[in-house]
Each structure stands twice: as structure tokens, then as C-alpha cells.
C-alpha positions in Angstrom: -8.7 2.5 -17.2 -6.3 4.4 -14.7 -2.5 3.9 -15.8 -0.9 3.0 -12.4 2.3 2.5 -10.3 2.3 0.3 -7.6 5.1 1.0 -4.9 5.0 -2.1 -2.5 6.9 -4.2 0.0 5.1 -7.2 -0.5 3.9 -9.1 2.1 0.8 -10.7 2.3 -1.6 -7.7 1.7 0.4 -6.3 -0.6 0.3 -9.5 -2.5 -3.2 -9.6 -2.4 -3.3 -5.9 -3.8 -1.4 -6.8 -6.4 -3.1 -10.3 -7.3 -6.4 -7.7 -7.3 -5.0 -4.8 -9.1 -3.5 -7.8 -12.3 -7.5 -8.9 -12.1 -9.2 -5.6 -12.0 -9.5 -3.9 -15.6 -10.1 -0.6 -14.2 -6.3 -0.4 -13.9 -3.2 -1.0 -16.0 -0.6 -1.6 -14.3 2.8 0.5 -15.6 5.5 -1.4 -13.5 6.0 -2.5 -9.9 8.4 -0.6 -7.4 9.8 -2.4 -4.0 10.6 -0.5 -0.6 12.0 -2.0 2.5 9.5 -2.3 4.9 7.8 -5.9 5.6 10.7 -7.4 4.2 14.1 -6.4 2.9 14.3 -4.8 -0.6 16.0 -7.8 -1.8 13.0 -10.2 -0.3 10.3 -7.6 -1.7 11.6 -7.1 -5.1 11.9 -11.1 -5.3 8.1 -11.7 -3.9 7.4 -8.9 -6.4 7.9 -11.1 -9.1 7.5 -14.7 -7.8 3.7 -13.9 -7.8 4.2 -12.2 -11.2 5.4 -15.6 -12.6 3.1 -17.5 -11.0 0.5 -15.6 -12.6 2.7 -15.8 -16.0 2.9 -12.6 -16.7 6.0 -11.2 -17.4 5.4 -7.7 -19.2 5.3 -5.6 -15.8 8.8 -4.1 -15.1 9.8 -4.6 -11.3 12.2 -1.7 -9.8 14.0 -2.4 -7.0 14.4 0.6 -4.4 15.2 1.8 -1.0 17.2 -0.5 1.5 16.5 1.8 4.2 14.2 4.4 5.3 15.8 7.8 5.0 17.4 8.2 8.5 17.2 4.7 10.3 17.9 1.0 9.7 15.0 -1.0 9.0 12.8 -3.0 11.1 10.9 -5.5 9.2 7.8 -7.3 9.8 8.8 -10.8 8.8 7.5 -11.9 12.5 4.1 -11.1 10.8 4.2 -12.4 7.6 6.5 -15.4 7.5 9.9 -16.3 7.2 9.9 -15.5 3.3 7.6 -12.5 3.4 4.7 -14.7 1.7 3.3 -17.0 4.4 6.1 -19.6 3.6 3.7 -20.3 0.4 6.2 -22.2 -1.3 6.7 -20.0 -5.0 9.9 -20.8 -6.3 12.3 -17.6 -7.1 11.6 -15.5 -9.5 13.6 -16.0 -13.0 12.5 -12.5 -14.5 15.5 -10.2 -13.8 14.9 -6.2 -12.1 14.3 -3.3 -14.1 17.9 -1.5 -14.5 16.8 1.6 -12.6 16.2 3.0 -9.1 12.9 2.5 -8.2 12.5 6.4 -8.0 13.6 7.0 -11.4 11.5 4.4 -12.8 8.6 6.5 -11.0 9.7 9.9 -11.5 9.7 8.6 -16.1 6.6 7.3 -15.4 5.2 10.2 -14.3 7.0 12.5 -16.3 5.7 10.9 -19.5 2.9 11.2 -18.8 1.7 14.0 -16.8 -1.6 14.3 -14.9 -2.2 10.5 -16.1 -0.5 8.4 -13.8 -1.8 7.1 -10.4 0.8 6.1 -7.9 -0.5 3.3 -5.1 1.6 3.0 -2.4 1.5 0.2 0.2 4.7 0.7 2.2 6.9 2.9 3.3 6.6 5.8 1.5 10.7 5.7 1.0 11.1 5.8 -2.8 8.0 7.9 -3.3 10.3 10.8 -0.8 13.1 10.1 -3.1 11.1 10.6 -6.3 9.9 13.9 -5.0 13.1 15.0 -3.3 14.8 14.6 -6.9 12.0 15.9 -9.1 10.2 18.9 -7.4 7.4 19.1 -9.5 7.1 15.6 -9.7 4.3 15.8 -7.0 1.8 18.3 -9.1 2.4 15.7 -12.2 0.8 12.6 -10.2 -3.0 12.4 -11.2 -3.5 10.8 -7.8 -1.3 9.3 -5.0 -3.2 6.7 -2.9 -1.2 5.4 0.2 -1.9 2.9 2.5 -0.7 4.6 6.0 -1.4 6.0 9.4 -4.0 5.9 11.9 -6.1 9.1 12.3 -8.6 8.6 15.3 -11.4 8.8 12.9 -13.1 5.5 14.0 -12.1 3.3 16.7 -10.0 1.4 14.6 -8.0 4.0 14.1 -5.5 3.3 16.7 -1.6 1.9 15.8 -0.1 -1.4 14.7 3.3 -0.7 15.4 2.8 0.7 18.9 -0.2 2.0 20.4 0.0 5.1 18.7 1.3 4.3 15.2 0.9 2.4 12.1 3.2 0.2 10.9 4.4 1.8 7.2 4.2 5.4 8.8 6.3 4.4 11.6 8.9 2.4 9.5 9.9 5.8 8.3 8.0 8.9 9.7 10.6 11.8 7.4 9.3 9.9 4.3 6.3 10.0 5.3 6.2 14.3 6.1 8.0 15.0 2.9 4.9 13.0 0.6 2.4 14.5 2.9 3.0 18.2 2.6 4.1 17.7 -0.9 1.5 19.1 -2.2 0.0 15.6 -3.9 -3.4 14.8 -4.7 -3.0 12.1 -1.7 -5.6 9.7 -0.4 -4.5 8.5 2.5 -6.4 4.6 3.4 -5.1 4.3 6.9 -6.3 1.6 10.1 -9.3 3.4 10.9 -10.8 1.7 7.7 -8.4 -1.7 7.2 -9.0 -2.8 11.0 -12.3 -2.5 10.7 -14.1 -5.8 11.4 -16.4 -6.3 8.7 -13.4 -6.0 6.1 -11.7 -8.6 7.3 -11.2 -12.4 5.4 -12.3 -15.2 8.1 -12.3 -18.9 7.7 -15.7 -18.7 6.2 -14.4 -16.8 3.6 -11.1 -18.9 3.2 -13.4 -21.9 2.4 -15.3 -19.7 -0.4 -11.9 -19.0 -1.9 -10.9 -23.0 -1.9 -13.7 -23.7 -3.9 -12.2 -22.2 -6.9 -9.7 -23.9 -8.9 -7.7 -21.1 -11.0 -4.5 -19.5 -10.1 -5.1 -16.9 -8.4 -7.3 -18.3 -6.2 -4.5 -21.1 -4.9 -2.4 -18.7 -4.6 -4.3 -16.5 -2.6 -6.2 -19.5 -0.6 -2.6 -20.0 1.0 -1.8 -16.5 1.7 -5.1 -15.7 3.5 -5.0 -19.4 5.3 -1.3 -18.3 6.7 -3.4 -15.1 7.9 -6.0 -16.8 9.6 -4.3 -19.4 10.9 -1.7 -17.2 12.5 -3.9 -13.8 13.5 -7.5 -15.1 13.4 -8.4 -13.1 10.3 -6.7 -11.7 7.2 -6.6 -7.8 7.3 -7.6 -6.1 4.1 -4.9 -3.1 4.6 -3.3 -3.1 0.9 -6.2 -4.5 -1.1 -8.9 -2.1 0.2 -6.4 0.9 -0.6 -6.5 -0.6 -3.9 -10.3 -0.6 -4.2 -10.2 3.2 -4.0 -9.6 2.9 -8.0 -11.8 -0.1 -8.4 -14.6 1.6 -6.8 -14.8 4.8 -5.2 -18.2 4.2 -3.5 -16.5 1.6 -1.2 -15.0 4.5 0.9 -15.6 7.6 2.8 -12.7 10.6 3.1 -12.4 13.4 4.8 -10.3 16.4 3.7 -7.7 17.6 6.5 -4.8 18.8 6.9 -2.3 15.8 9.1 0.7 15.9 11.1 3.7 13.4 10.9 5.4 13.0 14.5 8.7 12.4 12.9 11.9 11.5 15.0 12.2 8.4 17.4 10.5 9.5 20.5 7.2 7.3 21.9 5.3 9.3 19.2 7.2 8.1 16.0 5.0 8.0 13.4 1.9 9.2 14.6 -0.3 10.9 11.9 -2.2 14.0 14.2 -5.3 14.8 12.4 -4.8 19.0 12.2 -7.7 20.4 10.8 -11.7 18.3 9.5 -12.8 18.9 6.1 -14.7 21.9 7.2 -11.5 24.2 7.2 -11.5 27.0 4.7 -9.2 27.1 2.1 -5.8 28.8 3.0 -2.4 29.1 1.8 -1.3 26.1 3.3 -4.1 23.9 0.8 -1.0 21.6 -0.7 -1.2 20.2 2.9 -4.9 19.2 2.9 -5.1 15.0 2.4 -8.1 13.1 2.0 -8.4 10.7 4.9 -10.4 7.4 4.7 -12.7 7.6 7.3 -15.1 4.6 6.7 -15.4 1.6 4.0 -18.4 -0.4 2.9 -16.8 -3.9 4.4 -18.7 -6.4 2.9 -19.3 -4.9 -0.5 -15.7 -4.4 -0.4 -15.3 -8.4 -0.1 -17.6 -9.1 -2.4 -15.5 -6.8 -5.2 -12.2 -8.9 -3.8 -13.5 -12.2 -3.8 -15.5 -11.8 -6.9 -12.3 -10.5 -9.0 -10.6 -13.5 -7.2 
């Protein structure tokens, strides 16, 4: 079992993640942190814990973190995901109240108590993740593993932007958060669009109906968040979830190790994640830059792990 921190903006996928990651023993979840990104901090920290509570659980600490990214107002995605950040699925607010710390600090204790043991999973902007490291230097050789959900690398031909032709969405949202975990020096697996758009990944109808069938929780709740999906964008994308499954199963996914390039700034090229280096480069002085890149996912047996844990 892999202690874990997931740092999230949910949204749909990441609600999905985190309804996988509370049914998946492989992984214990420490406590939830919530970044700006889909939503506002205020929205994401509240969807945090309305699916919490609708799943009764109520012994996973929520930390609420950055407003912003580090040197731009946000722009959310709430065009995408619905007017509450959840597919207008109806949960009623949360009653459990926020942890009483920064999201950073509540990652940078984590990690500090427990060095070399924690997993972070990050499936937004990597805003409070920068902060943690910014504050605590070493906080970054600490982390067992940090697995982010991010970028589009060119590896397959999915691996284009979401955001604008060039970029992904969580990258893009803030590009100087993303540099600063990147060349941090990490363990980072990076799950990026090259793997989450690919086709046979994806939910569909077919699926939808599967997930009907069955009459617990979870799988109303998640019925209704994949139905908004589908209804709205022809398929439900896999992007959170399927960074997830790189602790649930590392089989699912290829990587390649390679050094990447963060187009910070607010040019056409914001956000862009430049592939520097393949995994054939030698080792260097510059190895605290080299990431491992997702570069291809088993689709359906990936569904079958989601839908069977569902």
C-alpha cells in the first residue's frame, strides 16, 4: 500500500481519480489538497469533499490552496465541466470543514514525516506542489514519487494540446509552476495527452450503460459524472484516473525517460512541454531534470481496472 497525497482541482476526472484512488487498496490516501485550475479553490476544495461525504467518509483531511497560479489570474475550465465543477450532479455542500493549513504545508508535513514514503499525485496545476518546493528545498528529494497529470509531448498523435493547439490544459494554467516541479529534481512521472486522449481509454455510452447497471454509491455517483461527459463531449476522457492507475498498476503504461522543456511566459507557446532529450541520453549532470514521460497505455485493460473497482 503506497501512502499518498492527492493534489487536485476537481472536476470531473479528478473526481473520478479520487472515487478510484478511495476504492483501490493499493493506496492510502493521507489527505486531499485543492488548486485553482478547473474551478476556483473555493469550488475545488468544496467538490473535494462533497464526493467525500457522499461516499461517507470523513477521515481524509482536505487543504485548501492556491487561488492563483504564481504570476497570472486564473482561467477556469467550468465551460468544460459544468456550472458547479461536477456536471451539475446535484451533491449537496459539503458539511466537513477544511484542514487549518495551506495546502503546501499540509504537503510539505506529509512528506517530511515521512521521508521517501510518500507519493504525491497531482491532477492540476502544479501551483501548491511549486509552493511546497519553493518553501522546503529538499522537499523534492523526500517525495518517493511524484506522478502529475500534465503536458503534451509529441510522443503519439494524441499528444497535441487542449488548451490551444500546442498546450495542455493544467500545464498551461500555470507554465512557472510547472518549470519549478519539473527541474526539481523529483522522481516525476509525468501522464500527459499523448496517453489520456487516446481513443481506446476513453468511457462511451456503452460503457455508461455498464456502469448503470450497478446499484452502489459510487457507481451513481460516477454514472452521472461520466453521462455529463458523454452527453456534452461524446466520450468521457480518462486524464486524472489513468494517471492514477500508474500506482494501481504499473503495467498499464509505457514511459520514456527525458529531459522536457516548459515554454513558460504568455506568448502563443505558453505552456508547451518540448521533449529535450529520448531515454537514450547518457547520464549527465543535469540528471535531476530527466522525467519519465507516459508514452502509451493499455486502454482497455485500463477500463477494465476502472470499471471493475467501480
Amino acid at each position: 500500500m503506497r501512502k499518498v497525497v492527492l493534489d487536485m482541482d476537481p472536476g470531473i476526472d479528478d473526481a473520478l481519480a479520487l472515487i478510484l484512488a478511495l476504492k483501490s487498496p493499493e493506496v492510502q490516501i493521507l489527505g486531499i489538497t485543492t488548486v485553482a485550475g478547473n474551478a476556483s479553490v473555493e469550488m475545488t476544495a468544496v467538490n473535494a469533499r462533497r464526493v467525500l461525504e457522499y461516499l461517507n467518509i470523513e477521515s481524509i483531511p482536505v487543504a485548501m490552496g492556491a487561488a492563483n497560479p504564481l504570476d497570472r489570474p486564473l482561467a477556469d475550465a467550468l465551460s468544460y465541466h459544468g456550472p458547479d465543477g461536477l456536471g451539475n450532479c446535484g451533491l449537496p455542500p459539503p458539511k466537513l470543514p477544511l484542514y487549518p493549513a495551506k495546502a503546501w504545508d499540509f504537503l510539505a508535513r506529509s512528506v517530511l514525516d515521512a521521508p521517501g514514503e510518500i507519493t504525491v499525485v497531482a491532477t492540476g496545476p502544479l501551483t501548491n506542489v511549486a509552493h511546497a518546493f519553493r518553501r522546503n528545498p529538499k522537499l523534492p528529494g523526500l517525495l518517493a514519487r511524484l506522478v502529475l497529470m500534465g503536458g503534451a509531448y509529441g510522443l503519439t498523435p494524441y499528444g497535441k494540446g487542449n488548451r490551444t493547439p500546442f498546450a495542455e490544459f493544467n500545464i498551461w494554467q500555470d507554465p512557472e509552476a510547472a518549470h519549478i516541479v519539473f527541474n526539481s529534481g523529483a522522481n516525476v512521472f509525468a501522464v500527459g495527452l499523448d496517453v489520456t486522449m487516446c481513443p481506446g481509454a476513453c468511457l462511451t455510452g456503452q460503457h455508461l450503460e455498464q456502469i448503470k447497471t450497478k446499484h452502489t454509491a459510487a457507481a451513481h455517483l460516477v454514472a452521472q459524472l461520466v453521462e455529463y461527459e458523454v452527453k456534452h463531449h461524446g466520450c468521457c476522457r480518462m486524464h486524472d484516473p489513468i494517471a492514477l492507475a500508474v500506482l494501481l498498476d504499473t503495467s498499464l503504461l509505457d514511459f520514456t525517460l527525458a529531459k522536457v522543456e516548459v515554454v513558460e511566459g504568455n506568448d502563443w507557446d505558453r505552456g508547451v512541454t518540448r521533449i529535450l532529450a529520448p531515454d537514450s541520453c547518457q547520464p549527465s549532470a543535469n540528471d535531476s531534470q530527466l522525467i519519465h514521460v507516459a508514452s502509451a497505455v493499455d486502454g482497455p485493460r485500463f477500463l477494465k481496472l476502472f470499471l471493475s473497482r467501480i
